[in-house]
C-alpha positions as CSV (number, residue, x, y, z in Angstrom):
1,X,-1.8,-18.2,-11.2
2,X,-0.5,-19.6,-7.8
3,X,3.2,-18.2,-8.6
4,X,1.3,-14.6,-8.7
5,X,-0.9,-15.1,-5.8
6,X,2.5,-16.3,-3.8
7,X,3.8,-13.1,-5.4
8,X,1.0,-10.9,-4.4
9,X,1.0,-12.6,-1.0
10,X,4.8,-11.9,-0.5
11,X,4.7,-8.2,-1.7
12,X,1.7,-7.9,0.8
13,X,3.6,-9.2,3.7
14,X,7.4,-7.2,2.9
15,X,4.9,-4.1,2.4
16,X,2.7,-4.5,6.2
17,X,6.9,-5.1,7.7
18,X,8.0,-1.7,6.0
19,X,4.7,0.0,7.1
20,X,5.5,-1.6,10.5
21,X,9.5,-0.4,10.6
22,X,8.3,3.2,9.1
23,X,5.3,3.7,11.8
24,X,7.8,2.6,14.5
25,X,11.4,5.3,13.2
26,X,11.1,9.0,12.6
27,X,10.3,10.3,9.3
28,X,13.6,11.6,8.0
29,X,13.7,15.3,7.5
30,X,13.3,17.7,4.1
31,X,16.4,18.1,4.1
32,X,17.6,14.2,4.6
33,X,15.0,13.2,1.8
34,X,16.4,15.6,-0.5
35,X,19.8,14.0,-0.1
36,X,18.2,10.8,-1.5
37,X,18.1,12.2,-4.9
38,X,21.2,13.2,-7.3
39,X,19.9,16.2,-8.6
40,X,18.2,17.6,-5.4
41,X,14.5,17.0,-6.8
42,X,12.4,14.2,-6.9
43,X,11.4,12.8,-10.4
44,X,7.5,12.5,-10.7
45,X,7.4,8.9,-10.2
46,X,9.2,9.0,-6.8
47,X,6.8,11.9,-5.7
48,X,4.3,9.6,-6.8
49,X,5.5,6.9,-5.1
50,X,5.8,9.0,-1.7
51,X,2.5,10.2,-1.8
52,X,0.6,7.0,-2.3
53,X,2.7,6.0,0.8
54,X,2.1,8.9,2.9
55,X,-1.6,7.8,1.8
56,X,-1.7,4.5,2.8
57,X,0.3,5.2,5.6
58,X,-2.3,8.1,6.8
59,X,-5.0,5.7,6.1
60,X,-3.6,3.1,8.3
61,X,-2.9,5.1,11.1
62,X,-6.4,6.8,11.5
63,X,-7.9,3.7,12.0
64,X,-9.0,2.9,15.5
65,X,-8.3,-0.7,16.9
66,X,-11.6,-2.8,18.1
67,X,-10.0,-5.9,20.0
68,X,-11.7,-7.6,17.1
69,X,-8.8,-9.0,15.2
70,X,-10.7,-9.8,12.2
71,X,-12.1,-6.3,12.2
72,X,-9.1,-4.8,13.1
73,X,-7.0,-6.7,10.4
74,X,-10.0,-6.2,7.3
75,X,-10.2,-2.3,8.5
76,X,-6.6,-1.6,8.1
77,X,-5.4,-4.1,4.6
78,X,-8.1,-1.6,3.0
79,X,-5.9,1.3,3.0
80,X,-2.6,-1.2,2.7
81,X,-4.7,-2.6,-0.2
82,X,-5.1,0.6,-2.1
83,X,-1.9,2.1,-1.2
84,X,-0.7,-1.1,-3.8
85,X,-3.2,-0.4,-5.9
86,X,-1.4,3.6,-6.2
87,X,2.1,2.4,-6.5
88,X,0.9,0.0,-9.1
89,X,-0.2,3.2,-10.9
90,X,2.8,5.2,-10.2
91,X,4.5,1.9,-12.0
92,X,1.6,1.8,-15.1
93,X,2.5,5.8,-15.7
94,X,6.6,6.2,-15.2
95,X,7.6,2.2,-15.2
96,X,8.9,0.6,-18.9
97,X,9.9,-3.1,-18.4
98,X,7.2,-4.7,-19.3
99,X,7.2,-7.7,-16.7
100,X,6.8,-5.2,-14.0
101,X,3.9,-3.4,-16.0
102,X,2.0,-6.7,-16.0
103,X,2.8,-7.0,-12.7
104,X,1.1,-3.5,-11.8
105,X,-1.6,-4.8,-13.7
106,X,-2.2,-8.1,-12.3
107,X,-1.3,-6.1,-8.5
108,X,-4.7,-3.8,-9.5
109,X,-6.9,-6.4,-10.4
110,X,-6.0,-8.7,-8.0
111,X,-6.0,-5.8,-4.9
112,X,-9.2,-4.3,-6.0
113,X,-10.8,-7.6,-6.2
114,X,-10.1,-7.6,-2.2
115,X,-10.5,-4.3,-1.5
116,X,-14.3,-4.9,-3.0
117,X,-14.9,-7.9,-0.6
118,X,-13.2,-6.7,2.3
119,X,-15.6,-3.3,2.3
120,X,-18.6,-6.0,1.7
121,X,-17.0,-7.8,4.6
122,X,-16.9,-4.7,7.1
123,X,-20.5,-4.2,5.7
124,X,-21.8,-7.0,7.0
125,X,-20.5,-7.4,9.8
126,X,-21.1,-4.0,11.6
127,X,-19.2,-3.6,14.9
128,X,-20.6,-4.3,18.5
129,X,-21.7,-1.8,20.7
């Protein structure tokens, strides 16, 4: 259990440093990202992928900073949290080794477990006026 928490904790952190690099570089073009592929089309799990990221991404971005860190941190891992909680399900649908499925699994229970008491959190603690 503390190996995946230590896990969880370290896909957490590499996942906020590639939000931070891709907030701070220009998106790459259609015609760039269709480069990326062999065949010129994305298979369904990569569309997958990039829409839970443009989710989480959009849902980061649209959050308005407080100057209350803990605010500020507990308002934007919700949307980092459930953009984990997508590409965990982009893994369950398309993925096949079975480590990584448990993986996803463990990644949902574990996210949504925070998720849930980071809203309660935010709930409680309404901001100051």
């Amino acid at each position: 259990m503390k190996s995946q928490l230590k896990l969880l904790t370290a896909l957490t952190i590499a996942c906020a440093a590639i939000s931070t690099v891709s907030a701070q570089t220009a998106a790459p073009s259609h015609d760039a990202m269709a480069g990326m592929s062999d065949s010129g089309k994305d298979a369904p799990s990569t569309a997958a992928f990039r829409t839970a990221d443009q989710s989480m991404m959009s849902g980061m971005s649209n959050i308005q900073y407080t100057g209350d860190a803990d605010r500020d941190f507990v308002a934007h891992m919700i949307p980092h949290h459930e953009g984990a909680v997508e590409m965990a399900k982009v893994e369950l649908k398309y993925g096949k080794d079975a480590k990584l499925r448990k993986l996803a699994k463990d990644i949902i229970a574990a996210q949504e477990k925070e998720i849930a008491f980071m809203k309660q959190w935010l709930a409680a603690h309404p901001q100051a006026k």
